[in-house]
C-alpha positions as CSV (number, residue, x, y, z in Angstrom):
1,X,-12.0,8.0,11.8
2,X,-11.3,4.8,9.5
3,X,-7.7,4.4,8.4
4,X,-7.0,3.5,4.5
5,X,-3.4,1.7,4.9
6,X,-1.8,1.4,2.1
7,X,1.8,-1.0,1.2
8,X,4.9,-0.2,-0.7
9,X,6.0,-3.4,-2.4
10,X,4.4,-4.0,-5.3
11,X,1.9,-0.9,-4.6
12,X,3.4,2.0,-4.5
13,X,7.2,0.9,-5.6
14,X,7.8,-1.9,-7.9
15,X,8.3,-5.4,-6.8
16,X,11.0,-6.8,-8.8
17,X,10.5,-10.7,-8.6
18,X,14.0,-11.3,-9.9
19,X,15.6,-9.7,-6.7
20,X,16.5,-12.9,-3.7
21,X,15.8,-11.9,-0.1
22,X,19.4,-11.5,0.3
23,X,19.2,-8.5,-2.4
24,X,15.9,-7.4,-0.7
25,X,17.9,-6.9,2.8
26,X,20.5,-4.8,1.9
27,X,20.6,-1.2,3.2
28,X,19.4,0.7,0.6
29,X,17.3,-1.3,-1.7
30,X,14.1,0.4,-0.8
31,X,16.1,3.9,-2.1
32,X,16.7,2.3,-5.4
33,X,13.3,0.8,-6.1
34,X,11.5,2.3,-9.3
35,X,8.0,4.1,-8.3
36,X,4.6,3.4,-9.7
37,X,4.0,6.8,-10.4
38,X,0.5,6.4,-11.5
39,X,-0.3,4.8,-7.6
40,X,1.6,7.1,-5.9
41,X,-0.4,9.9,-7.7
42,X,-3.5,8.9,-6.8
43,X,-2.3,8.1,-3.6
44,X,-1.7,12.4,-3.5
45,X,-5.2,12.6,-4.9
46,X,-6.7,10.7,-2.3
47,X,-4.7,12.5,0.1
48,X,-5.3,16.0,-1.2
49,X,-9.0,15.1,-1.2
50,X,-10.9,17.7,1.7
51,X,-14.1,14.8,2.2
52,X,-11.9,12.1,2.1
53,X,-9.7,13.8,4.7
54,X,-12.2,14.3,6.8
55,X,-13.3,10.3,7.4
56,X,-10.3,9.2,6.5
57,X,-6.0,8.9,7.7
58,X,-3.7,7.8,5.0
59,X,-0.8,5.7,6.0
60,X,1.4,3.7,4.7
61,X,1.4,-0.4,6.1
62,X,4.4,-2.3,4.9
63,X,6.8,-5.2,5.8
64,X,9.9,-4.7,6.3
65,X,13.3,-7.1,6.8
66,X,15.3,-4.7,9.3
67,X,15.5,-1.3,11.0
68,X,17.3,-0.2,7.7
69,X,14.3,-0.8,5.4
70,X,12.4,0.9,7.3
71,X,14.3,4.1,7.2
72,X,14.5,3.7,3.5
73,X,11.0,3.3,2.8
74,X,10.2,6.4,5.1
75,X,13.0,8.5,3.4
76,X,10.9,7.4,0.1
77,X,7.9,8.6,1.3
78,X,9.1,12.0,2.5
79,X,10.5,13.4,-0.8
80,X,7.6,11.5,-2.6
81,X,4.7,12.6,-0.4
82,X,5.3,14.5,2.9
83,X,6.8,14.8,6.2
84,X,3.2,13.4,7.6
85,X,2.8,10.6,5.5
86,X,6.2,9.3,6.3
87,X,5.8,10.0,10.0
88,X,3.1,8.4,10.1
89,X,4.1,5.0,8.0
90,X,3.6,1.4,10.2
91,X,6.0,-1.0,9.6
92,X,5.2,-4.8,10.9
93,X,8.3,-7.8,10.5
94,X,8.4,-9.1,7.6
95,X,6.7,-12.1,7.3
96,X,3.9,-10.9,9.9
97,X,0.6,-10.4,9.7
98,X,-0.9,-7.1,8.3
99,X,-4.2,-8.1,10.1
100,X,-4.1,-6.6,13.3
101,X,-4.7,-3.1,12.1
102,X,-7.9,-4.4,10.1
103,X,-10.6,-3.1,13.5
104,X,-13.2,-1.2,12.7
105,X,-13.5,-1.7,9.3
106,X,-10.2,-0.5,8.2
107,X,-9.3,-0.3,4.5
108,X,-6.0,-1.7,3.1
109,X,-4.7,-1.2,-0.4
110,X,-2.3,-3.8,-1.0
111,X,-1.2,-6.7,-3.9
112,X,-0.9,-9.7,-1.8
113,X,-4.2,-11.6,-1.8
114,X,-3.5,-13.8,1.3
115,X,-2.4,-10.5,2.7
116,X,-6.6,-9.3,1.7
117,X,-7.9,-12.6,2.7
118,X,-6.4,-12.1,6.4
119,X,-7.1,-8.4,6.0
120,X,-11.0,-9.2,6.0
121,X,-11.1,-12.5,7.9
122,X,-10.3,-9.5,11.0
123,X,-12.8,-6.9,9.8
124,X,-11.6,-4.9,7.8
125,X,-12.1,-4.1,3.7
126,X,-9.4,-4.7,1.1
127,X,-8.5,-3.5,-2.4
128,X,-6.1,-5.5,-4.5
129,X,-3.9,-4.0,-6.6
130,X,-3.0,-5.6,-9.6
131,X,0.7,-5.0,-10.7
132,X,1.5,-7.1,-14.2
133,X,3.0,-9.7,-12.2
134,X,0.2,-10.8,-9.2
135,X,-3.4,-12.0,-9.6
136,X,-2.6,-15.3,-12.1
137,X,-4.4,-17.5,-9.9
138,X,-7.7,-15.6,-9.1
139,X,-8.1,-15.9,-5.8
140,X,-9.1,-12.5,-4.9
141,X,-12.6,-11.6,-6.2
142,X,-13.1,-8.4,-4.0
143,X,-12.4,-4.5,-4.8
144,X,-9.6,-4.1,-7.2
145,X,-7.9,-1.1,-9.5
146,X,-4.8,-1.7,-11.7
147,X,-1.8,0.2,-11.3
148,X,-1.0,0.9,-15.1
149,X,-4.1,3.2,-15.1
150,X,-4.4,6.3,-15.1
151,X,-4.2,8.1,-11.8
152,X,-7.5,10.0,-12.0
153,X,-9.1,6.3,-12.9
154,X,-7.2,4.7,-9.9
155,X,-8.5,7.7,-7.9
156,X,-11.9,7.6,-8.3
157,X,-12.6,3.8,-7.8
158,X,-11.1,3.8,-4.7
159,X,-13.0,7.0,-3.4
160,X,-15.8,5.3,-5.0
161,X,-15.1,2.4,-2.9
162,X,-14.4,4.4,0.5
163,X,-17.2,6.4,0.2
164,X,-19.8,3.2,-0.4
């Protein structure tokens, strides 16, 4: 079974570029970060989905500064989505590589290209999300959805993509 990872910043909670590091770190910040509803809906879609299911884990992959963010992040993720997907969530340092959960072909859903390009350079298969405020250079020419559409739109392009 293949697992679809998918990150928080800037995927499934806003990334506020006008926030420092310092800001970032503080206990609590994840807690207070706006939601992209329309990702984490057909994040539940994907989830909720029996075939998918069946070839497929969900989990969340994200970076985080300290201990703190991660707690935040999986207290998110339990009144969002469920007990599961928060139990479930892997957290790498930040500033670490994503990469070394990319075996066997691995999916990750995420809007950091050099995040993608590392993603695939260790087997696995990215999708970029495009967020209003990433993709201005145009370095990423693989699988992409936007996270302005609508959930159902988001949805089935990346089941169109898993199921290949």
């Amino acid at each position: 079974m293949k697992n679809v990872y998918i990150d928080f910043d800037g995927v499934l909670g806003v990334f506020d570029t006008t926030k420092s590091i310092e800001e970032v770190a503080k206990p609590g910040y994840s807690l207070t970060v706006p939601l992209m509803k329309e990702m984490c809906n057909a994040v539940k879609m994907l989830k909720e989905d029996d075939a998918l299911s069946k070839e497929f884990n969900f989990k969340l992959l994200s970076a985080a500064i300290a201990l703190h963010a991660e707690q935040d992040k999986t207290q998110v993720l339990r009144e969002e989505f469920d007990d599961r997907f928060a139990d479930d969530a892997v957290f790498v340092q930040y500033g670490t590589s994503k990469s070394q959960y990319a075996e066997g072909g691995n999916i990750l859903i995420d809007d950091f290209s050099p995040n993608l390009h590392e993603w695939e350079a260790a087997g696995g298969i990215g999708i970029k999300v495009y967020n209003g405020i990433n993709g201005n250079h145009g370095t990423w020419t693989g699988y992409s959805v936007h996270s302005k559409a609508k959930p159902e739109v988001i949805y089935r392009t990346i089941k169109g993509i898993l199921t290949a």
